[in-house]
C-alpha positions as CSV (number, residue, x, y, z in Angstrom):
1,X,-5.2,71.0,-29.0
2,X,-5.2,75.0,-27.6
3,X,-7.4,74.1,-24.7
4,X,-5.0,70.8,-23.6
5,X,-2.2,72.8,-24.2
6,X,-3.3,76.0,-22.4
7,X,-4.1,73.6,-19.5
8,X,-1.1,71.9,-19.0
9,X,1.2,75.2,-19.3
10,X,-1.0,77.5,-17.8
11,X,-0.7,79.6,-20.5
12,X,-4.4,81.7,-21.2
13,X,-5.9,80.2,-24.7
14,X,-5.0,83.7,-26.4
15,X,-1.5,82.7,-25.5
16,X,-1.3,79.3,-26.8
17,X,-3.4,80.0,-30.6
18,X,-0.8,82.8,-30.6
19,X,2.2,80.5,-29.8
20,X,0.9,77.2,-32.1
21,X,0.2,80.0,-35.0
22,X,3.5,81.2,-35.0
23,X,4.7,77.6,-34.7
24,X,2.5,76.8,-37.8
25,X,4.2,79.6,-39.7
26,X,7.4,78.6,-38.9
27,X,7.1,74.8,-39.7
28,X,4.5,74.9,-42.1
29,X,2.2,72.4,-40.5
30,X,-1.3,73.3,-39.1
31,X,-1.8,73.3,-35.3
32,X,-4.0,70.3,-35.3
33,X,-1.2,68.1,-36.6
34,X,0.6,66.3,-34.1
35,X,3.8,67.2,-35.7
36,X,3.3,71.2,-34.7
37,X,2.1,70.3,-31.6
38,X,4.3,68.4,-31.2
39,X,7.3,71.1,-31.8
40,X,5.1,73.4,-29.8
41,X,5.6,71.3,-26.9
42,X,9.0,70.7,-27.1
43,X,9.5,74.1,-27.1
44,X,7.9,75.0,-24.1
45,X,10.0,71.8,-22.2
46,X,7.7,68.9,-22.8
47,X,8.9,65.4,-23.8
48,X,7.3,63.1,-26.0
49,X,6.6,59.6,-24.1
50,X,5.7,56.6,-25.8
51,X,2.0,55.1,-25.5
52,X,1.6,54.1,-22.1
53,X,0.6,49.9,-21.6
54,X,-0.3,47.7,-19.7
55,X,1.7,44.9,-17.8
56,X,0.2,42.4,-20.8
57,X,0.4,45.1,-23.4
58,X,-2.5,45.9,-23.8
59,X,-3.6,49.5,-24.7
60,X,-4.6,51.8,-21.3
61,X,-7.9,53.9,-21.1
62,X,-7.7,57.4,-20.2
63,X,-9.1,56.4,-16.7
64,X,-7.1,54.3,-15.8
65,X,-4.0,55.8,-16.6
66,X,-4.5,59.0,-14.6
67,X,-5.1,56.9,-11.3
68,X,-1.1,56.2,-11.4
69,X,0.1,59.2,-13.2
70,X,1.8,61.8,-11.1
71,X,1.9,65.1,-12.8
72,X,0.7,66.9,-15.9
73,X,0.8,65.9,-19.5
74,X,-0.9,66.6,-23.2
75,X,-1.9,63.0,-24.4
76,X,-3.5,62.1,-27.9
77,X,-6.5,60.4,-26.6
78,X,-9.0,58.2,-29.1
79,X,-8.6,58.8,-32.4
80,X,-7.8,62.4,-33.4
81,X,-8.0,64.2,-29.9
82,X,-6.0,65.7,-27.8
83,X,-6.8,66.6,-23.5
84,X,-4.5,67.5,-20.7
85,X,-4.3,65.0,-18.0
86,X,-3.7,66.8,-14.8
87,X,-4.3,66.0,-10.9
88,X,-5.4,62.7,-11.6
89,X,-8.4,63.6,-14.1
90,X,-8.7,64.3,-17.2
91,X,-9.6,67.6,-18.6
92,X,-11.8,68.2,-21.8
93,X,-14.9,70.0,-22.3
94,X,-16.3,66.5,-22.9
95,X,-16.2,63.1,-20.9
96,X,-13.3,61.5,-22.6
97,X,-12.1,59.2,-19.8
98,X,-13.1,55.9,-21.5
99,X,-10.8,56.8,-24.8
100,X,-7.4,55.2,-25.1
101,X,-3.9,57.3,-24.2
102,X,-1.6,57.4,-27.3
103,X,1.7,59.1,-26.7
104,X,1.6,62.2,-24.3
105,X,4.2,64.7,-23.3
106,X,5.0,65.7,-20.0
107,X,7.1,68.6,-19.0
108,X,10.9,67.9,-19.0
């Protein structure tokens, strides 16, 4: 979550533990739940977006996705993670282009 985050904003990874802490206090979730980060995001300008599909409905892979997206976003991807997608990749410390994109935010 800190590391998708501090992608996407820019923000150092310092900055971003410190922001989702003091989000965490505030709200009273931990800052691995989607609901913080969720809140966290929307504070800094993001907007929650549904989970992206395909024209047939079916669910979209994390590769596939980033070859039409224009822009930045923080996307839940597989179960229980979170990456930034940015510049038509997707960046995580591990090869997580083959997961499904849940919903994502993307700066307002």
């Amino acid at each position: 979550v800190v590391r998708a985050i501090a992608t996407a904003t820019g923000q150092t990874w310092d900055e971003t533990l410190m922001g989702l802490t003091q989000c965490a206090i505030k709200h009273k979730y931990m800052i691995h739940c989607p609901e913080l980060y969720g809140k966290y995001l929307n504070e800094l300008g993001f907007e929650k977006q549904k989970q992206p599909r395909k024209k047939d409905n079916k669910k979209i892979r994390a590769c596939e996705f980033v070859k039409t997206f224009k822009g930045t976003a923080v996307a839940n991807i597989g179960a229980g993670h979170v990456a930034c997608l940015k510049d038509g990749q997707v960046w995580d410390i591990w090869d997580s282009s083959g997961e499904v994109v849940g919903n994502y935010w993307v700066k307002k």
